[in-house]
C-alpha positions as CSV (number, residue, x, y, z in Angstrom):
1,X,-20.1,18.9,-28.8
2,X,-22.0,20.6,-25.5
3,X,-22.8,19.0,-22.6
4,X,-25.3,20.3,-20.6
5,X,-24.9,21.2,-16.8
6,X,-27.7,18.3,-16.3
7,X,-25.4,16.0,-17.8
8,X,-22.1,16.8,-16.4
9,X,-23.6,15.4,-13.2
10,X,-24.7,12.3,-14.4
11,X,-21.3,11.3,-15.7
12,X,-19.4,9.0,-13.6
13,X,-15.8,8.6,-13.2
14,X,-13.3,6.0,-13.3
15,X,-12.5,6.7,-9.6
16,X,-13.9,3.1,-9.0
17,X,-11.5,1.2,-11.3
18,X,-8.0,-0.1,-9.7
19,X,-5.3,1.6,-11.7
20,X,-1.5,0.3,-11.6
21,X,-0.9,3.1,-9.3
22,X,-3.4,1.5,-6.6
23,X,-1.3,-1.9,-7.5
24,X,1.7,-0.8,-6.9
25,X,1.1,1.4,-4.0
26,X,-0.8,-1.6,-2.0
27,X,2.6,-4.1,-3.1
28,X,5.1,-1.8,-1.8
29,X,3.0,-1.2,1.3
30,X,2.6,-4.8,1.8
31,X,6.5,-5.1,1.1
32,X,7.7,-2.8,3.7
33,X,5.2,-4.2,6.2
34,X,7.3,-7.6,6.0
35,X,10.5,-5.7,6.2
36,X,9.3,-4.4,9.1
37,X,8.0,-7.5,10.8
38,X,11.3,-9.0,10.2
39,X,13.3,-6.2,11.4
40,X,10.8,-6.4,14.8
41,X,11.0,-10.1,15.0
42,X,14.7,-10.3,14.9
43,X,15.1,-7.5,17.3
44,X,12.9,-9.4,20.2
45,X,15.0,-12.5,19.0
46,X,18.2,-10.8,19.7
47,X,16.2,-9.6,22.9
48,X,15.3,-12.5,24.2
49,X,18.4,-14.5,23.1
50,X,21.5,-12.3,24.0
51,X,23.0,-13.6,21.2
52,X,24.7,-11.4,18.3
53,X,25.5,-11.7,14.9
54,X,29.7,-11.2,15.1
């Protein structure tokens, strides 16, 4: 089977669907955005507090 030049540039591709790649990406983005917001928040706590875990 030939596809013409004409053709090829109708054809769409699946650029447009969300893979498990896209999924997974986004959750471990999302996941060391919290880590990070925790790590931040208990840094200014400490800050702010003086106090230390022993």
């Amino acid at each position: 089977m030939n596809i013409a030049n004409e053709e090829l540039q109708t054809i769409i591709g699946g650029a447009t669907s969300i893979s498990g790649t896209l999924i997974n990406s986004v959750c471990k983005l999302v996941s060391t955005l919290l880590g990070l917001g925790r790590a931040v928040g208990s840094a200014i706590r400490t800050a702010q507090t003086g106090i230390k875990c022993k």
